[in-house]
N, C-alpha and C positions, 0 to 999 in steps of 0.2 A: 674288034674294037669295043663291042661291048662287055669284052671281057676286061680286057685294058680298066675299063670305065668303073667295073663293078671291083675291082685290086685298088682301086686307088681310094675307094670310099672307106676302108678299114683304116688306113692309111692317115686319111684324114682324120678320122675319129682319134686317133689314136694320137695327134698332136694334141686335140681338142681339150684331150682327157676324159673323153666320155664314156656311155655305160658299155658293156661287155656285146661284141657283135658275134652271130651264129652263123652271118656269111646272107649272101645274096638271092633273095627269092626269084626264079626264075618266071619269067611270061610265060601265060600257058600256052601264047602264039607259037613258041619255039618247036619243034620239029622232036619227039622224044627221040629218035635215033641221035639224030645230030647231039642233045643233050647227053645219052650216054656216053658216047664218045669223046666227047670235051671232057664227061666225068672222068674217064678214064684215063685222057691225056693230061689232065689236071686239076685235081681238088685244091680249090681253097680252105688256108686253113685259120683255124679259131683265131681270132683275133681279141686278145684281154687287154681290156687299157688299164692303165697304172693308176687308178682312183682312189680320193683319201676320203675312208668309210666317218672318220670322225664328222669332217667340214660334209661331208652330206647328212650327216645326221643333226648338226645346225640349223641347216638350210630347213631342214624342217621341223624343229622346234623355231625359230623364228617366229613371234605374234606378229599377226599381222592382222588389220581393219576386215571386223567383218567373218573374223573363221569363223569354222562351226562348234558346236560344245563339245564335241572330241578332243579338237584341236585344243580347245584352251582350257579342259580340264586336266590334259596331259601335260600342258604351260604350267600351271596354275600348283600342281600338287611337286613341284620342283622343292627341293628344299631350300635354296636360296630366296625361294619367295614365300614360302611357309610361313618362315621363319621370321622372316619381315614383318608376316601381316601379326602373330603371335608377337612377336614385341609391340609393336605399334596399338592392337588392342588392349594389351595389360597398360600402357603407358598412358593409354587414354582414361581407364578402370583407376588409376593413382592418380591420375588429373582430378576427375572427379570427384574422388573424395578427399582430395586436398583440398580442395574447394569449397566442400560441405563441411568439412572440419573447419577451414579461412573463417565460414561466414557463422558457424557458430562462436567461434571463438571473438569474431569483432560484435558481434549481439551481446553477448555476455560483459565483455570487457567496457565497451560505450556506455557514457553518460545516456540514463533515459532522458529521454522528454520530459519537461517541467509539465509535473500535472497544474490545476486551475490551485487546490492550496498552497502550491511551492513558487509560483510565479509573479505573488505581489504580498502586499503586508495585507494582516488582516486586523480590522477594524471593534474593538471591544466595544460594548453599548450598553452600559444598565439604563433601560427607558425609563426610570421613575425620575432621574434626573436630568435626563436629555434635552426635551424640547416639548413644553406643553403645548398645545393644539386647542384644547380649547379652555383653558384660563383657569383648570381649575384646582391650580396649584401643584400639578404631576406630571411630569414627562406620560410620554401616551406611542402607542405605535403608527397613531395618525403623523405626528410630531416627526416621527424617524422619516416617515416619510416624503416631508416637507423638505427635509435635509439632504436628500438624495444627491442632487448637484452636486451642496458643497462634497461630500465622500466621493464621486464620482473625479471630481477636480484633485483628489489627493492622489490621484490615481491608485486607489485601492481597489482591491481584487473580491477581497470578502470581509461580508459584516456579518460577527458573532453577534448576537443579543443576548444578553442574560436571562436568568428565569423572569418567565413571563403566565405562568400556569395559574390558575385561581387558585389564591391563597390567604393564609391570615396576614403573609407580609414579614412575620418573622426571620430576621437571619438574611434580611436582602431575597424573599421569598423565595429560600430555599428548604419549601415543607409544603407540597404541593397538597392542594386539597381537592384538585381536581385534575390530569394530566392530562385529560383531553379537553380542557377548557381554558380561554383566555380570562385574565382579572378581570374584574369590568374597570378597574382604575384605569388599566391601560389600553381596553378599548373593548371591542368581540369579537368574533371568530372570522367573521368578514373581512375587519379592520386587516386582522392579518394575513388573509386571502388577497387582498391589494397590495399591504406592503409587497409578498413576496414575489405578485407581479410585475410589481416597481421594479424590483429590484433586478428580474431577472431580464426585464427589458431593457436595461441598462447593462447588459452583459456581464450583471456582478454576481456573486452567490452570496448565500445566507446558513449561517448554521447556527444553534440554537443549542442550551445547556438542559441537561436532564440532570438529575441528584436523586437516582435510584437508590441509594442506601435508606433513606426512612420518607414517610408522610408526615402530614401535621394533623395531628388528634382529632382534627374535625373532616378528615377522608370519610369515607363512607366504610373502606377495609376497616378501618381501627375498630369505628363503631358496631361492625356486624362481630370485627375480632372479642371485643370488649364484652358480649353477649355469648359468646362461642357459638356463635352461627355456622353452622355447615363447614365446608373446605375455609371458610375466613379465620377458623379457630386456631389458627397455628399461623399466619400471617404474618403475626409479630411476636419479638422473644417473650416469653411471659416466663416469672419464676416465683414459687410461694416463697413469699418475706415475713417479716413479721412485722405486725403493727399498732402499738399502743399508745396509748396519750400523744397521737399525733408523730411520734418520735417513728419513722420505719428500721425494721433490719434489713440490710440489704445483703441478700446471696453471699458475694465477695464484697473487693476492696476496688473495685471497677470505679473509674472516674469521668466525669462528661469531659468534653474539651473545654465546655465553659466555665469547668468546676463543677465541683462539688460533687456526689455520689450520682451515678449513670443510671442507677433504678428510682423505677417513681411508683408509687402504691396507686393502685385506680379500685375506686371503691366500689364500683360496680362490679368487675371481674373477681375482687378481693384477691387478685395477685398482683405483682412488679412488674412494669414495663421494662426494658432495657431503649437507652437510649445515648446516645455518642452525641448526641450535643443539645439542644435544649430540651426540656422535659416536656414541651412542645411540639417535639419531633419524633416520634416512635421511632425507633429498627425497624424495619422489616425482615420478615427471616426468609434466608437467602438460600437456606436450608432443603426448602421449599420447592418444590417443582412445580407449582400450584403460579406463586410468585415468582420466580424466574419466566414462566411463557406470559404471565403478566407485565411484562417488561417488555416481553418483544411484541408483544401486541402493539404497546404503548410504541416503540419505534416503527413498526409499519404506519401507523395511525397516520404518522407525524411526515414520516417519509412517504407514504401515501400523499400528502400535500403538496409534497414537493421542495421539503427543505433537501440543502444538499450534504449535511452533517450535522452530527455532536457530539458537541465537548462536556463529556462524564464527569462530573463533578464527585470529590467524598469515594471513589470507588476502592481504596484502600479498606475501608471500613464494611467492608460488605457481609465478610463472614465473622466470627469470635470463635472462639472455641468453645466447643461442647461442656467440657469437663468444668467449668467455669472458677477454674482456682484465681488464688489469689496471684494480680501482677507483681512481680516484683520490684522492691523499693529501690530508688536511686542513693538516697542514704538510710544505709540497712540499721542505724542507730534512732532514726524519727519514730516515734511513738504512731502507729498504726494507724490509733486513734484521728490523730491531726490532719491527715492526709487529706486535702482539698483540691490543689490542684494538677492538673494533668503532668505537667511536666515533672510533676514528683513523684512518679512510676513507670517504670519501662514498658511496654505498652503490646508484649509479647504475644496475649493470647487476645485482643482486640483488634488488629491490623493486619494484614499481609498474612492471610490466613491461607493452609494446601487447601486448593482449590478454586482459587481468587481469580486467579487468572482463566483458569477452565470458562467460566460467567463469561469475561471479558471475552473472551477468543467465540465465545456462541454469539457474544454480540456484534461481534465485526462479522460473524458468517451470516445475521439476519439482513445487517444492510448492504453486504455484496448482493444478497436477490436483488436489491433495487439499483446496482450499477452495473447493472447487463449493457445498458445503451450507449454507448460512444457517446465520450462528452460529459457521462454523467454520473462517474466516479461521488460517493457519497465517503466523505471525509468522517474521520473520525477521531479525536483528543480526546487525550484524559488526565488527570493530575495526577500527578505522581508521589511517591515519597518525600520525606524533610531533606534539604540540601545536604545533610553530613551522610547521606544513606544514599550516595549514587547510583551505585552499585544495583540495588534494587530498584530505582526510578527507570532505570534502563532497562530493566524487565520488562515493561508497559509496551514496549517496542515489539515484545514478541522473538522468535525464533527464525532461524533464515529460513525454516518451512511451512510456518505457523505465524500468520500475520494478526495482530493484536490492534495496538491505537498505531494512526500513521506517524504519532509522537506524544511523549507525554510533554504538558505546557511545561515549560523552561522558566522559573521565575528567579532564577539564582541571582540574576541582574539586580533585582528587586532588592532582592535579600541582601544582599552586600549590607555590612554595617560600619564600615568607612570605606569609603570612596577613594582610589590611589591607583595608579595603573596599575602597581603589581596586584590589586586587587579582582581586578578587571580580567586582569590574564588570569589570574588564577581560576576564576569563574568560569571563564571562554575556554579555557584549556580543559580544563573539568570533564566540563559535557563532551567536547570535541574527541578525548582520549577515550572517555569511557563509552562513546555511542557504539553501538555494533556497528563496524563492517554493512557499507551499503545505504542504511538509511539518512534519514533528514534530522538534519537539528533545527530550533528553533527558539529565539529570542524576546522577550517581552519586560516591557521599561514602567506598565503601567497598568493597574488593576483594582479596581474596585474595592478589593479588601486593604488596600493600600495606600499610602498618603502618594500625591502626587510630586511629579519631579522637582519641581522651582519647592514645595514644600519640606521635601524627601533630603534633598541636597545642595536647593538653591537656585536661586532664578539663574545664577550666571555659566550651569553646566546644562539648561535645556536642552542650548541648542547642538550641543556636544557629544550629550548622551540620545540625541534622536540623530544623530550623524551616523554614532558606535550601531545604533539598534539597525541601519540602513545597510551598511557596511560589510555588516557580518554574515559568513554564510550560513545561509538557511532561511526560513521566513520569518519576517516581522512582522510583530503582534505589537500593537499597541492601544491604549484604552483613552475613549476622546476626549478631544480636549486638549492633550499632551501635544498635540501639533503645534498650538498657538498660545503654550505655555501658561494652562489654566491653572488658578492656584486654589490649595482646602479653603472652604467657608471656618469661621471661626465666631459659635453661637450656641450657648447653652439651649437655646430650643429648640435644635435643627434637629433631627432621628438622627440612627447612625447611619443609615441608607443612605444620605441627602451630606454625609460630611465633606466627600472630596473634592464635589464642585458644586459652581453653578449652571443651572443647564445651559447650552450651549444652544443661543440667540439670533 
């Protein structure tokens, strides 16, 4: 029976399809005789079941919860999953730098953020005609201050102030005779220590005019220059003239802007000044390394205070040329002789000189030290070339790696000399074509050196032309008054400071 028993278990195995049997281990109870004898009447024999070696070799590649690292490093280095994970990580590797390329590519290509100059108009101000303070016959910076509301109410962003530096007053005091000093017409140093906290407690800014290109004869440089004092002796251009019966020679054929010959004979130095506009205004020579760190001084000074720009006045005129020939004539038939006013010579080796721009680009790099701080970007304008010369105004602009003025002022508006739309576009279209790639333009309807609008073209396109200056993209500038349609005084004993309006009451 037990034999029976142990025949039928191969048997079974062998439907089962299981692994290979060697046959039945016998009880060591069994009797060895009896054993041999059964061997002898009957061996059982090998029984091989019909097994598929593939499907068991599944069965044990099969992941399952919990193997061990054997098991699923033998899993794991299959080439069907290699292969997976090797695509799946490069696909992740192009994800990401699709991504880092997306977000430079939308940084670059997006409109920036309106800084604080590009986000409202900004407000012109010569103080001597503003708002007297205390009666005694002169706008004052006390006066600007008083007025803070109404500009706050126009919702303007920034108020320019014209020069305000202690001076003789010449030229709408542009001949500074102290750059670290207030007039006393317009108040002290204090006075402007308040306005600018007025101003800034009202979440407005302030920027203020420099006209680094000359002093007025009575600075302290001219006078030490005049004596040939130390490092002061090369300050300003000097050049041997000649001088008789009152009569001078002058060098060349050099012209002031206001007329007449650019050199003036000074009796002490017994040489020629050079001077671009009145004989009250030295050059200073630009030349100079002496005078150039003399400038940035004067902008830290000022930015030290806490203004938040300036607007460079005259910076065309900065350098001349060395060689000092003669300009040449616009009509090459005029008698030499005659020649008196500026626009009767091209103006080749006094303006827009190699190296002009070099000045300007050191001056944008002084006031970046002072706009490290979020928020407090220090703006900076400059005036540019005559309107038939765009080309070169848009120089001022700088290079797309080389940042210069954040624009030079726009007065084309101004200049129009008849008024038509096609004139208007033409003007608009001008600067818009000609600005480089990226930057800001900018508009202005109204300016000190100039007659006002109701004056300029008539009461009945005020409100027209402060619509156009509103309108247009870029920031508007306008000079005050122009909001409420003030019109020129009209008075043979008024200065020329005091012609365009009355102060504003």
């Amino acid at each position: 029976r037990v034999m029976e028993e142990a025949k039928s278990i191969p048997m079974e195995l062998g439907e089962k399809r299981g692994v290979e049997n060697n046959g039945f281990v016998q009880n060591e109870a069994f009797d060895d005789k009896e054993t041999d004898s059964i061997s002898q009447e009957e061996t059982p024999k090998t029984c091989v079941i019909d097994a598929d070696p593939v499907a068991a070799e599944e069965l044990v590649l099969k992941p399952y919860a919990g193997m061990p690292k054997e098991v699923l490093l033998k899993f794991s280095s299959q080439a069907r999953y290699r292969v997976t994970r090797e695509i799946l990580f490069w696909l992740m590797i192009i994800a990401a730098v699709a991504l880092v390329c997306a977000t430079i590519a939308i940084i670059a290509l997006s409109p920036k953020c309106l800084d604080w100059w590009q986000a409202g108009p900004i407000y012109q101000i010569y103080p001597r005609s503003f708002k007297d303070s205390n009666m005694d016959g002169n706008g004052d910076l006390k006066g600007i201050q008083e007025k803070l509301d109404h500009i706050t109410y126009l919702n303007v962003k920034t108020i320019w102030i014209t020069s305000f530096y202690k001076s003789p007053l010449k030229d709408l005091g542009y001949g500074a005779e102290d750059f670290y000093d207030v007039d006393p017409m317009f108040g002290s140093m204090s006075d402007f220590e308040n306005l600018l906290a007025a101003i800034h407690d009202r979440g407005l800014k302030v920027i203020m005019d420099l006209i680094p290109n000359h002093t007025s004869d009575k600075h302290q440089w001219f006078q030490l220059s005049r004596n040939r004092t130390g490092k002061y002796t090369d300050y300003y251009i000097w050049q041997d003239c000649g001088q008789a019966a009152g009569l001078v020679t002058p060098p060349n054929n050099w012209v002031s802007v206001f007329g007449n010959s650019s050199w003036h004979f000074d009796p002490v130095r017994k040489q020629c000044y050079f001077h671009q506009f009145g004989k009250e205004q030295p050059d200073l020579n630009f030349r100079s390394l002496a005078v150039q760190q003399e400038m940035h001084d004067i902008l830290k000074f000022w930015l030290g205070k806490g203004i938040d720009g300036f607007s460079f006045s005259a910076v065309k005129f900065l350098l001349e040329a060395t060689h000092l020939r003669n300009e040449p004539q616009v009509n090459q038939s005029q008698n030499p002789g005659s020649i008196t006013a500026y626009s009767q010579l091209y103006h080749d080796y006094t303006t827009t000189q190699v190296g002009l721009h070099d000045i300007i680009r050191s001056f944008r790099q002084t006031m970046n030290q002072f706009s490290s701080e979020p928020g407090r970007y220090r703006f900076m304008g400059s005036d540019g070339d005559e309107q038939e010369d765009i080309e070169t105004t848009m120089m001022y602009y700088g290079t797309t790696f080389t940042q210069e003025a954040d624009f030079p002022f726009n007065f084309n508006l101004i200049s129009l000399k008849n008024l038509s739309g096609n004139s208007v576009f033409e003007a608009v279209d001008s600067w818009m074509t000609n600005m480089p790639g990226g930057k800001w333009p900018n508009w202005a309807v109204g300016s000190p050196n100039a007659a006002r609008i109701s004056s300029r073209v008539g009461k009945e396109y005020i409100n027209v032309i402060n619509m156009l200056l509103l309108t247009l993209p870029g920031t508007p500038i306008t000079y005050y008054g122009e909001e409420i349609g003030m019109e020129n005084m009209a008075s043979e004993n008024v200065s020329r400071e005091l012609l365009n309006s009355d102060p504003l009451v």
